[in-house]
N, C-alpha and C positions, 0 to 999 in steps of 0.2 A: 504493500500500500504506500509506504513512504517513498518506495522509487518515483510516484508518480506527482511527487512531488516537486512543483519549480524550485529551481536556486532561487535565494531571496535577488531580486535585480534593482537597479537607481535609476534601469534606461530612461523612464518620464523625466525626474527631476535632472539628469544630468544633462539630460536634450534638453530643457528648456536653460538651464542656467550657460552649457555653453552656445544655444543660439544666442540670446540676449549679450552675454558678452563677448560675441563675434561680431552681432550687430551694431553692439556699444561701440566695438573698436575701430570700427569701418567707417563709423560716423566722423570720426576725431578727426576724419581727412577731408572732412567737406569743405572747413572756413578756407585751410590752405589754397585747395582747390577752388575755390571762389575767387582766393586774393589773386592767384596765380592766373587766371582769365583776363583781370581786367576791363571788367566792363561797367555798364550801369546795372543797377539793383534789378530792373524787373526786364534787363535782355538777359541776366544772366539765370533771374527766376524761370522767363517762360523757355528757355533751353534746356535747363534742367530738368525741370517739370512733363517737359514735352517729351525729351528724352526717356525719364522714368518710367512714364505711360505707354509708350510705345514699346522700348524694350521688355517691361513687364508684359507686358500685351503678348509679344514673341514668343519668349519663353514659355507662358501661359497654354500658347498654342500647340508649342512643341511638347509641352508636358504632359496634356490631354491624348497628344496622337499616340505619345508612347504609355501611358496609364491611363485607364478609363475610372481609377478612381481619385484623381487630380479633383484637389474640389476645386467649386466655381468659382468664381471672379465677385462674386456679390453673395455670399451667404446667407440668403433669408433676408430677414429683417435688423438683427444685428446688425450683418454684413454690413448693410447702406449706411447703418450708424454709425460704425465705425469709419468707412470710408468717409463720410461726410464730418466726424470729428478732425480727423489725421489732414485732411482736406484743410479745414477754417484753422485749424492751428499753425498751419505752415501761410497761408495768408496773413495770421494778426501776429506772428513770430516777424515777417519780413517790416509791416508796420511800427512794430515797438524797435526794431531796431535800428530804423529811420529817423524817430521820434524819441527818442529817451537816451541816456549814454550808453554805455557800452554794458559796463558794470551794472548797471542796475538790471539788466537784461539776464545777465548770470545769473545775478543772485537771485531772481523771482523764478527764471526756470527752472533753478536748485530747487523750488517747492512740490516739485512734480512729487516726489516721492510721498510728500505728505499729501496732497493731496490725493493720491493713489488711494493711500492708507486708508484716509477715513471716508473716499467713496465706497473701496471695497467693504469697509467695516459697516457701513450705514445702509448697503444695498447685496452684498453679496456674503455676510455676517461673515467674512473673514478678519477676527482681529487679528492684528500683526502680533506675532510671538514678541517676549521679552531682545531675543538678541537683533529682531531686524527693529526693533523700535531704537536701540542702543546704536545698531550701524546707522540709522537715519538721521540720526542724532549727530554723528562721528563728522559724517558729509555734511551738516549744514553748517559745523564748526570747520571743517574744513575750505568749503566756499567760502562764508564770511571773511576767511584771512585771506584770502585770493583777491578778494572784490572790496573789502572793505576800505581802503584807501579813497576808491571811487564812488561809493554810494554819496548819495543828494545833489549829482548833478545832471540830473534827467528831467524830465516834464510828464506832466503828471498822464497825460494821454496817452505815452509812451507805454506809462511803469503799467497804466491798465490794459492795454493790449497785449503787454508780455503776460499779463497774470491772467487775459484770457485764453493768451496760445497755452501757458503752463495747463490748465482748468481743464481746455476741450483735448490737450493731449491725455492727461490722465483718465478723463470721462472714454476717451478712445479705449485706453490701456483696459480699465474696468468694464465696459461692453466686452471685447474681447475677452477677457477670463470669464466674463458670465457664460458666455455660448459655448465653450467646450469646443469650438471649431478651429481650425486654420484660417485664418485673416490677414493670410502673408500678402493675397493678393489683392484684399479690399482696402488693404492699407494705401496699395501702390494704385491701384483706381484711382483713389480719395484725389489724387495727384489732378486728376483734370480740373479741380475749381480753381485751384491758384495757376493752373498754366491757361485757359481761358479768360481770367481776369489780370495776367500776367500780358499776356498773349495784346489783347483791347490794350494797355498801357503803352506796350511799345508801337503800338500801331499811331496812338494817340500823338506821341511824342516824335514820330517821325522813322522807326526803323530800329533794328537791333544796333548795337554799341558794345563790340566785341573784341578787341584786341590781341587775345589769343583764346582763339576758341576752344585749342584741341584739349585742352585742362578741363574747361566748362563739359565739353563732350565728351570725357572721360567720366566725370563727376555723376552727371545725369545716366551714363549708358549704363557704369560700372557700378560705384559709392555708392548712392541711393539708393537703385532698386535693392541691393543685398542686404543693406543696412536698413530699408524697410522692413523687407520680407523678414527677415529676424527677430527684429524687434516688435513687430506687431504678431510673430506667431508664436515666440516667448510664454503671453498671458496663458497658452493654453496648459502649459506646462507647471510653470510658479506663478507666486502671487504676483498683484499690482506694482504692491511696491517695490517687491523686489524688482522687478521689468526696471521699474520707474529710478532706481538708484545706477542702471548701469547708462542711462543718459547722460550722466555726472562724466563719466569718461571725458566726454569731448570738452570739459570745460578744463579739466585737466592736462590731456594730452596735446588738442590741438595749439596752445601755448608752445608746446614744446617744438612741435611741426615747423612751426613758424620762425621759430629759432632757429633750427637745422636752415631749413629754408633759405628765410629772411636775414637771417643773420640780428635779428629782433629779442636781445637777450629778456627770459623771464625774470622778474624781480623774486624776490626774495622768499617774499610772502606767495606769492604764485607756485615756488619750492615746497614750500613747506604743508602749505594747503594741499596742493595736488599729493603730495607724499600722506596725508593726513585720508584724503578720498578714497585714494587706490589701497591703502593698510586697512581700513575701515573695509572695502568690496571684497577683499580675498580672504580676511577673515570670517568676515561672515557668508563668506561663501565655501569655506573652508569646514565651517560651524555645522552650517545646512547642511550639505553633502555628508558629513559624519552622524546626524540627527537622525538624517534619513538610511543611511547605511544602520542603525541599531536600531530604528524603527522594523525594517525590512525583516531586520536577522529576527526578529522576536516574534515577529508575524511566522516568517519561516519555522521556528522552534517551536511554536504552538500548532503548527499542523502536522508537523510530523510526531507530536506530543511527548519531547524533551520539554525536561523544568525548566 
């Protein structure tokens, strides 16, 4: 009887922990790739965007003709809501950061996690365990040393548009864990509102404004969609917030990028925060995966009825 018994396995939680932080990682190469194009705000949005969606699109098609259990593009009713959250947040992300400083832009999307938190907790009755409440914790002290030099010089239109992109991103994250589906590709959908109203911008203003596109075209073909598909198929795996903590990534890393780069040395406190973010994520990602590994084995010992 006990033969027929599985090995105790982690495959869920380790899929999700390491799609979300390959997604996180992927992400950390967007701004570079942004600075490295050269252009204006919304030729360099509707490129990416356009890109995203169409590449996603391809693949999409290719994956179908080789599995016929490839799920769809729009999952249900979820699906559209998530695509339509992931969608408004990359449009009022590109406005806060037009309007507001730089820093202050960090520090409110550093809220995602919390906001993660207590949607999940208020609608999908997952409280956050004691250690990702303490990692969430780690990272907001973390940012703050990052950004704190810079906060109170934004406007105030700015700071509420980033705390709506923070809001509808998290409300995205939390759809997504509620439906138990893959929404790798409703994420990368979501993409046609801001390339549409991306799209009308440069049309308005007279034409694209591109200096080197092949960065921009790498960014949208390449970055994006993978760093989408990850990170929005994450929730199905871990919780909210945890998805929502490896966002943190790019506030940390791409500093760095930019340095190699740019030759743009990070200050100090950017050191020491990002060193504070990334010890906080592997810990408790470190935590998790051992939690669940003596969860598993104990499940295992009681079926095959060892004490």
């Amino acid at each position: 009887m006990t033969a027929d018994v599985p090995r105790p396995r982690l495959s869920s939680y380790a899929k999700g922990l390491a799609l979300t932080a390959f997604g996180g990682f992927i992400l950390t190469f967007d701004i570079p790739l942004i600075r490295a194009a050269q252009g204006d705000a919304w030729s360099i949005l509707a490129t990416r965007t356009a890109l995203t969606l169409v590449v996603g699109l391809i693949g999409w098609l290719i994956w179908r003709r080789f599995d016929r259990n490839a799920p769809p593009l729009i999952p249900g009713g979820k699906g559209l809501l998530v695509a339509l959250f992931y969608g408004a947040s990359s449009l009022t992300f590109v406005l806060s950061v037009f309007n507001t400083a730089t820093a202050n832009v960090v520090f409110i999307l550093a809220l995602n996690s919390m906001f993660a938190a207590l949607l999940s907790w208020a609608f999908l009755n997952e409280r956050p365990r004691l250690g990702t409440l303490v990692a969430m914790g780690a990272t907001l002290v973390g940012i703050a040393i990052i950004v704190g030099d810079g906060l109170g010089n934004g406007r105030i239109f700015g700071d509420l548009m980033a705390a709506l992109s923070t809001f509808l991103l998290a409300c995205g994250i939390t759809v997504a864990r509620s439906s138990g589906r893959p929404m790798g590709m409703a994420a990368i959908t979501g993409t046609v509102l801001p390339c549409i109203v991306a799209l009308a911008m440069v049309g308005a203003r007279g034409g694209f404004e591109i200096e080197v596109p092949f960065w921009i075209v790498f960014n949208g073909a390449v970055v994006t969609p993978i760093a989408l598909f990850c990170l929005s198929t994450g929730p199905r795996y871990i919780s909210g917030p945890e998805v929502a903590m490896f966002y943190l990534l790019e506030t940390v890393l791409a500093p760095i990028w930019v340095w190699i780069i740019f030759t743009e040395v990070p200050s100090r406190n950017t050191l020491i925060g990002g060193s504070i973010l990334i010890g906080a994520l592997t810990a408790h990602s470190v935590w998790q995966l051992s939690a669940a590994r003596r969860r598993s084995r104990a499940v295992y010992s009681a079926a095959i009825g060892m004490p």
